[in-house]
C-alpha positions as a printed Julia matrix, in Angstrom:
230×3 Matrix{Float64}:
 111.73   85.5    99.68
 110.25   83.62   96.9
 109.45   80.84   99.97
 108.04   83.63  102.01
 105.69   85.07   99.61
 104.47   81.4    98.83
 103.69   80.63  102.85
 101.74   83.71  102.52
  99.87   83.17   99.32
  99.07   79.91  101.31
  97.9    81.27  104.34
  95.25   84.34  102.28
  91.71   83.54  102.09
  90.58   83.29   98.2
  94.37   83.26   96.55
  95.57   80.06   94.94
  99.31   80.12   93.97
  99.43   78.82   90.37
 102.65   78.1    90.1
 106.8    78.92   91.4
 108.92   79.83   88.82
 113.0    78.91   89.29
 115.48   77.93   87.29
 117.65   76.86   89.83
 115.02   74.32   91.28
 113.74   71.17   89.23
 110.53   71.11   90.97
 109.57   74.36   89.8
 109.03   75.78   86.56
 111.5    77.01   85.01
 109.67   80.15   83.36
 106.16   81.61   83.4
 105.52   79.72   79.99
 105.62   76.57   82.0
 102.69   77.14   84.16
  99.5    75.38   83.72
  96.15   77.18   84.19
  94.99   80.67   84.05
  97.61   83.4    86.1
  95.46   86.15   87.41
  98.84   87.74   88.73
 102.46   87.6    89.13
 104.72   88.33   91.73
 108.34   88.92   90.86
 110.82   88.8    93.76
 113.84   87.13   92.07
 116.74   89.12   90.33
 117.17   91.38   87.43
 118.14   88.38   84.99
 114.36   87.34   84.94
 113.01   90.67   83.52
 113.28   89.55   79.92
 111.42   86.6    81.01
 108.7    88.16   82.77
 108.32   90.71   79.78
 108.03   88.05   77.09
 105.43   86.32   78.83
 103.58   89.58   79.9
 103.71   91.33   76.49
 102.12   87.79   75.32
  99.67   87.93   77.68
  98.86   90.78   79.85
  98.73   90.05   83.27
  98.89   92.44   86.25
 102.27   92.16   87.98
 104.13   92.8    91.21
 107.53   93.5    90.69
 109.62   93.72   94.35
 113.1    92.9    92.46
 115.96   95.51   93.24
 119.03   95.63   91.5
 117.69   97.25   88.02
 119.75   98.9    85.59
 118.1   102.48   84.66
 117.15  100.34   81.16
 115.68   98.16   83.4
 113.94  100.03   85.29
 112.31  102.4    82.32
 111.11   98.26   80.95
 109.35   97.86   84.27
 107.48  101.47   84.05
 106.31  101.13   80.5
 104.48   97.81   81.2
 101.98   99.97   82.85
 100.75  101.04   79.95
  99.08   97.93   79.19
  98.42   96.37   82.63
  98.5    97.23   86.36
 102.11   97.39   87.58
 102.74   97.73   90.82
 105.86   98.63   91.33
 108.53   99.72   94.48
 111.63   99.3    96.08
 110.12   98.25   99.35
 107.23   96.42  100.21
 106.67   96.66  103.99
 103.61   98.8   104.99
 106.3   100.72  107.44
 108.37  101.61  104.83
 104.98  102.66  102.95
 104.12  104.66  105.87
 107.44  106.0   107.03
 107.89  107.5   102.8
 104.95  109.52  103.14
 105.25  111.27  106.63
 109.23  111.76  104.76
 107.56  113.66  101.97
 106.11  116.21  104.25
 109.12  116.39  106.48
 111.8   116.72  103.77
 109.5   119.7   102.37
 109.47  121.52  105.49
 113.05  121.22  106.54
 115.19  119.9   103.59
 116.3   123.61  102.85
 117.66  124.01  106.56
 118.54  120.49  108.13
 121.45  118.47  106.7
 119.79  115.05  105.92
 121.44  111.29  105.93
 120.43  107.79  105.58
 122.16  105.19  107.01
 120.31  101.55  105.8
 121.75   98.34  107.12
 121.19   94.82  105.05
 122.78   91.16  105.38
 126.32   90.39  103.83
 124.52   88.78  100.55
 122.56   92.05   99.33
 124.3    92.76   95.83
 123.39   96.02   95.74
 124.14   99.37   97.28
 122.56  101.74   97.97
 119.69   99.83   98.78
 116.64  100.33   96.87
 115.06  101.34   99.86
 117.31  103.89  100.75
 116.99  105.63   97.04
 113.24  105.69   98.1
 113.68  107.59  101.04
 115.76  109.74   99.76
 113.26  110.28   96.4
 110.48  111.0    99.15
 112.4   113.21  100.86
 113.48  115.46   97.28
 111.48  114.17   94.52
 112.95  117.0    92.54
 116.1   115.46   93.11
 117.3   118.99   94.17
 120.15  118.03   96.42
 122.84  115.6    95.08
 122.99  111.92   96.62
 126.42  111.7    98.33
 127.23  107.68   98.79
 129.81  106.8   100.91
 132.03  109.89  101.83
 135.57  109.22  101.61
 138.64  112.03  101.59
 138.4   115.89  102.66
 136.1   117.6   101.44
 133.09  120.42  103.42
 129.8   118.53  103.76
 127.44  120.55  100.97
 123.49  121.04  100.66
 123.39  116.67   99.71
 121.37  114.07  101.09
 124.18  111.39  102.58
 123.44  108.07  101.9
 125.77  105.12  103.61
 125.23  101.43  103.44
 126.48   98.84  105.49
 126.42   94.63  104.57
 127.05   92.63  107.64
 125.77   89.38  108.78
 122.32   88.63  108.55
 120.14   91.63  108.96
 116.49   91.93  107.74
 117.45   95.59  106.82
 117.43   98.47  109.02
 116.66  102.28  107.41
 117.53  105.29  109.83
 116.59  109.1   108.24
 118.43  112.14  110.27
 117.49  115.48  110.26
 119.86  117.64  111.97
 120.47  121.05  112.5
 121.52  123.48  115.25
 120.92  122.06  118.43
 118.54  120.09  117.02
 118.24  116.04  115.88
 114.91  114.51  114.21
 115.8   110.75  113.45
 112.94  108.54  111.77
 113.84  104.63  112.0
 112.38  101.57  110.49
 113.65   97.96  111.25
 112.87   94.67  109.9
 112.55   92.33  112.3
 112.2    89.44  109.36
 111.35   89.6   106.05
 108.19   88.61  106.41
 106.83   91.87  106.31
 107.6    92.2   102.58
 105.59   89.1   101.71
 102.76   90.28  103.48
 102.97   93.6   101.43
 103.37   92.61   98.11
 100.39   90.0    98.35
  98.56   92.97   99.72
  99.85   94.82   96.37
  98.78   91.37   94.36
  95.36   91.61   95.48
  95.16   95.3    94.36
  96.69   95.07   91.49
  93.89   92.64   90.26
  91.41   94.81   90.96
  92.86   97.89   89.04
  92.86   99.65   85.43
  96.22   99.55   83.55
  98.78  101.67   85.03
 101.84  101.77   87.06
 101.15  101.78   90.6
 103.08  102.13   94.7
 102.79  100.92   97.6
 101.15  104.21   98.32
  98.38  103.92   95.89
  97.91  100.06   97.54
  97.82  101.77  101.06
  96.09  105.4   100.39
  94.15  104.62   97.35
């Protein structure tokens, strides 16, 4: 990704990357400290190790940030939120302007028939994603019941009477972009919404869409919605 997101920073009219941060590579920096010049923004798409990193250099010097890691502990997680106290974070599981999209008609949907449809996800992702459920999936599934009124059910096994839940299942195989399917079903009835990455490209193009917001924007945390929809 972090190759990805570079191409594209490359390829946008009036953005200059700065700098690459990895550890791993000895061309690159090997933390934020590192990098010469001013940083108007950051984009983090790298793994939960670099958080204490990022929030060093941040707390230090307030900079607006894009953070498109998964993976986060809850601790984590609550870090990333209160940055946006002090600068604009934007901040999502899920980058591409489909999954954007396909979260927001979800919102409407899951408060029209979540009381009356049984609901499942079923998200696809390539053998080396570490996590599951994918972060993705947790945001459909938030959209759907941001109350978090139904339970999340991950990966039925045994007997047991399907409840009032939202089923989430996750498979790892090969190398898939990532593939998120949402049913609705009831009597007689099937409503299936489906978004498929055909490379992950798409995410690079979001989050330097989100980069370019984000330096335009008042402290705060901030989605992919607020990038999209104002």
């Amino acid at each position: 990704m972090g190759t990805l997101v570079r191409e594209r920073l490359d390829q946008t009219e009036g953005v200059v990357c700065a700098g690459v941060v990895d550890q791993q590579n000895t061309a690159c920096a090997a933390s934020l400290f590192e990098i010469k010049g001013a940083i108007d923004v950051i984009i983090d798409f790298s793994h939960p190790e670099n958080l204490q990193m990022i929030t060093e250099y941040v707390t230090k010097n307030p900079t607006p940030l894009v953070v498109a890691t998964t993976g986060y502990s809850e601790a984590q997680t609550a870090a990333v939120k209160s940055l946006g106290a002090t600068m604009p974070v934007v901040f999502t599981a899920n980058f591409s302007l489909g999954i954007t999209v396909m979260a927001k008609v979800l919102r409407e949907v899951g408060a029209a028939l979540g009381d009356s449809f049984d609901i499942e996800i079923i998200e696809k992702h390539h053998n080396q994603k570490i996590d599951a459920p994918s972060g993705t999936a947790k945001l459909l599934a938030d959209a759907i019941d941001p109350e978090h009124h139904y339970p999340r059910v991950c990966a039925r096994d045994g007997i047991g009477k399907r409840g009032r839940e939202i089923g989430i299942q996750a498979i790892r195989a090969g190398n898939m972009s990532g593939e998120h399917t949402v049913i609705f079903a009831a009597e007689d009835e099937i409503l299936e919404f489906t978004h498929k990455a055909g490379s992950r490209q798409i995410f690079a193009i979001g989050a330097v869409k989100a980069a370019c917001f984000a330096v335009e924007q008042a402290a705060g945390l901030y989605s992919m919605e607020n990038v999209l929809f104002g």
